[in-house]
N, C-alpha and C positions, 0 to 999 in steps of 0.2 A: 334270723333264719332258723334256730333252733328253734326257740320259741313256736314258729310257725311249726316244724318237725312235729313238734309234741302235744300242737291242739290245733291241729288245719280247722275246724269248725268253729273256734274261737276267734282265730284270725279274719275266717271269712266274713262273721256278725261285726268285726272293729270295722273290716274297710268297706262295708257296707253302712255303718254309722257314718263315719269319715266320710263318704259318699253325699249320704242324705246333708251332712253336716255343711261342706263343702259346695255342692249345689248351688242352692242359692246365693252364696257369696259371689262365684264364681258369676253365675247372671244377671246380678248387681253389678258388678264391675265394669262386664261386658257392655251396659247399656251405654254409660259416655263414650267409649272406644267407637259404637257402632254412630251417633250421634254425631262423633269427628270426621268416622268414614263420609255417613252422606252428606255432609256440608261442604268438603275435600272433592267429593265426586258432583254435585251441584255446582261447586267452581269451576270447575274443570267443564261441565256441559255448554255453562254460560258462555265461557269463553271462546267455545267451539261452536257455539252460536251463528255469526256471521259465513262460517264456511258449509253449514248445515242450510241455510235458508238457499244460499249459493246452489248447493247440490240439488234443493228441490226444488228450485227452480228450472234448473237445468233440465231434471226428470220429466218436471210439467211440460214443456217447448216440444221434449220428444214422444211423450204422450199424445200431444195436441198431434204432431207430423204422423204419429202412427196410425191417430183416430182417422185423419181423413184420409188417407192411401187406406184402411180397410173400405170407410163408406164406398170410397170409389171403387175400388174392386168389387163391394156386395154390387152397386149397380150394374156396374158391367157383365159382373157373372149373372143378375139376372138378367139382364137383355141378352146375353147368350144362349141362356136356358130358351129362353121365347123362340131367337131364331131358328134352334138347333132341335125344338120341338120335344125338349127336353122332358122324359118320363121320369117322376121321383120314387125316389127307394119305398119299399115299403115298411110304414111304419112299425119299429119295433115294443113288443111289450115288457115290460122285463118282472119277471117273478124270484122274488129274494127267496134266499135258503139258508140256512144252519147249516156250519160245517159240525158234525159230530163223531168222525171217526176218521183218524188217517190210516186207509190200508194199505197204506205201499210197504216196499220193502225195496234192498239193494238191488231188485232187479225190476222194478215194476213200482210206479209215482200214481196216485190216485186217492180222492177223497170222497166219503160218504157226505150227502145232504139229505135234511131232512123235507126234501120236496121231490113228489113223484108225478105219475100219469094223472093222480087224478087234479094236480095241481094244474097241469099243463104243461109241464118236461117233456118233451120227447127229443130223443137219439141226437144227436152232434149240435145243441144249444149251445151256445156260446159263455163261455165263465168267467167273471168280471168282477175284480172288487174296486176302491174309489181308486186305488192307484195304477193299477194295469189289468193285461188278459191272464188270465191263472190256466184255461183249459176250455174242454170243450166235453157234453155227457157223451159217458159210452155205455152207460147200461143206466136203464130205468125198471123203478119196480113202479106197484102202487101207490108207495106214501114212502119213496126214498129214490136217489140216484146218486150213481156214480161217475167221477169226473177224473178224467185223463189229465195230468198236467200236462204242461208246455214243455215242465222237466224231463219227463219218462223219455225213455231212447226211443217208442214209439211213436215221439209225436215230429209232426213236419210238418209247419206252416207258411205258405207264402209272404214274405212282408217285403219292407224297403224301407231305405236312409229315407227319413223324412227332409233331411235338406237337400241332397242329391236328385232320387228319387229313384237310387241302385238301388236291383232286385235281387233278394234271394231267399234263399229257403231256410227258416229259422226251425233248427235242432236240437233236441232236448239230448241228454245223456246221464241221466240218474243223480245228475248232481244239482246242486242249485245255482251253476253256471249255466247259460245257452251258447251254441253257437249257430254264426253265419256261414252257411255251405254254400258253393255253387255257384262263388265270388267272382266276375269278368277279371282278368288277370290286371287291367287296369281300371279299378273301381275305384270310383269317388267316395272312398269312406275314413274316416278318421275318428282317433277316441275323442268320446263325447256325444258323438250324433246319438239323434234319437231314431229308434227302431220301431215304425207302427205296422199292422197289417197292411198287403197291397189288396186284398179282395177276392185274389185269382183261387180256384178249386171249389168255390161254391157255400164255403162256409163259415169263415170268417169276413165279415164287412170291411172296407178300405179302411184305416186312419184310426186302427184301434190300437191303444199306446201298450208297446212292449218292453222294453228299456232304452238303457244305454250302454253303446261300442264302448268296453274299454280297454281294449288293445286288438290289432291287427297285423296279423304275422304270418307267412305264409300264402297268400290266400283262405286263411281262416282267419272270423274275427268273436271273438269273447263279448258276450253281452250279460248285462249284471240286470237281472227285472226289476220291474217298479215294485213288484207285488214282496212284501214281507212275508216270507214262506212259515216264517215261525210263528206271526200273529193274525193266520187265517180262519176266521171266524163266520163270517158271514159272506155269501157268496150272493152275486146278479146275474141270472141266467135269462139270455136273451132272446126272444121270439120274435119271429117275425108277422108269426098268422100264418103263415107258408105252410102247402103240404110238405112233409118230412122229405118224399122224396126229391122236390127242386130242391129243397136245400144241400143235398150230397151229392158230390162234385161227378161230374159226368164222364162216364168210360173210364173210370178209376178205381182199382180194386186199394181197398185200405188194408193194412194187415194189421192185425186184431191182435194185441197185447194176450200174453198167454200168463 
């Protein structure tokens, strides 16, 4: 300890020797230790063999059960579409963007893209990454636009329980929690369900994935999004081909973030 005291620079060059010196020995060593691990961990899978094959098999039987209740259901849903004279949605385009600027602030949730008018952006497109709904544009320029999150206090989107298929109005609050307002006082909702769009207002499509319930108290319930708020990078902005104006919801004044 003295020694150190009285040439810190001399000391640092020993255990930096001692370091490099050390190194390799130490990596030598480790090799038969790691060689015991995976032969120890190879016994061990072997032996757990028989109840693995068991499991996927099991998996298999209920796969087979699920594949044919879907075929059967696409049949029947499409024989219902024929009788029912069923009109389809129209097809959506979708034009990807760069997130490059987060301009929010504690009172106000929005992100710049680097896609404008002249890309094909216009007004309330819908915002999309691989794991959920992020937002919806609320100002376009030429060669950029701006995106409202799901977060900001001013935003309120129609959805519903994807298992139940209770409605309510999904509310941003500046944070990177949402909540469900508007709850029937006996609703079928519990943590874990999953929260998609119901469609209603004109701008969001039915069945577009928003999170998961995880707690419900009150008549309000707390929902956690799929969308990773910290590693938003690249955004999916969706078109329908539709004039701007059917897409915005009918006899509904929106209030305009300030």
């Amino acid at each position: 300890m003295i020694f150190g005291k009285v040439d810190t620079v001399l000391v640092r060059e020993l255990r930096g020797l001692v370091g490099d010196v050390a190194g390799p020995v130490m990596e030598s060593l480790s090799v038969p230790v790691a060689r015991v691990t995976e032969a120890v961990d190879s016994v061990g899978r072997f032996a757990d063999l028989p109840a693995q094959i068991q499991r996927l098999t099991e998996e298999r039987n209920r796969l087979r059960e699920w594949e044919s209740t879907a075929r059967r259901l696409e049949t029947e849903n499409r024989e219902l579409r024929k009788l029912l004279g069923f009109v389809p949605e129209p097809t959506w385009r979708t034009i990807s963007a760069r997130v490059v600027g987060d301009t929010g602030s504690v009172f106000f949730r929005s992100v710049l893209v680097t896609a404008g008018r002249r890309d094909g952006v216009k007004r309330d497109q819908v915002a999309m990454t691989g794991e959920g709904l992020v937002g919806r544009v609320f100002e376009t320029g030429e060669r950029s636009a701006r995106v409202l999150l799901v977060t900001d206090i001013n935003s309120r989107i129609p959805v519903e329980i994807e298992r139940s298929g209770e409605r309510a109005v999904l509310a941003g609050d500046n944070s990177d929690w949402l909540r469900l307002i508007y709850l029937s006082p006996d609703a079928d909702i519990e943590p874990g369900d999953r929260v998609v769009t119901s469609g209603h207002g004109g701008i969001f499509m039915r069945g577009l994935p928003v999170g998961t319930v995880t707690s419900v108290k009150k008549g309000v319930a707390l929902v956690r999004s799929f969308v990773v708020w910290e590693r938003l990078s690249y955004l999916r902005l969706l078109d329908s081909g539709l004039p701007e104006t059917l897409l915005a919801p009918v006899g509904q004044d929106r209030a305009e973030p300030r």
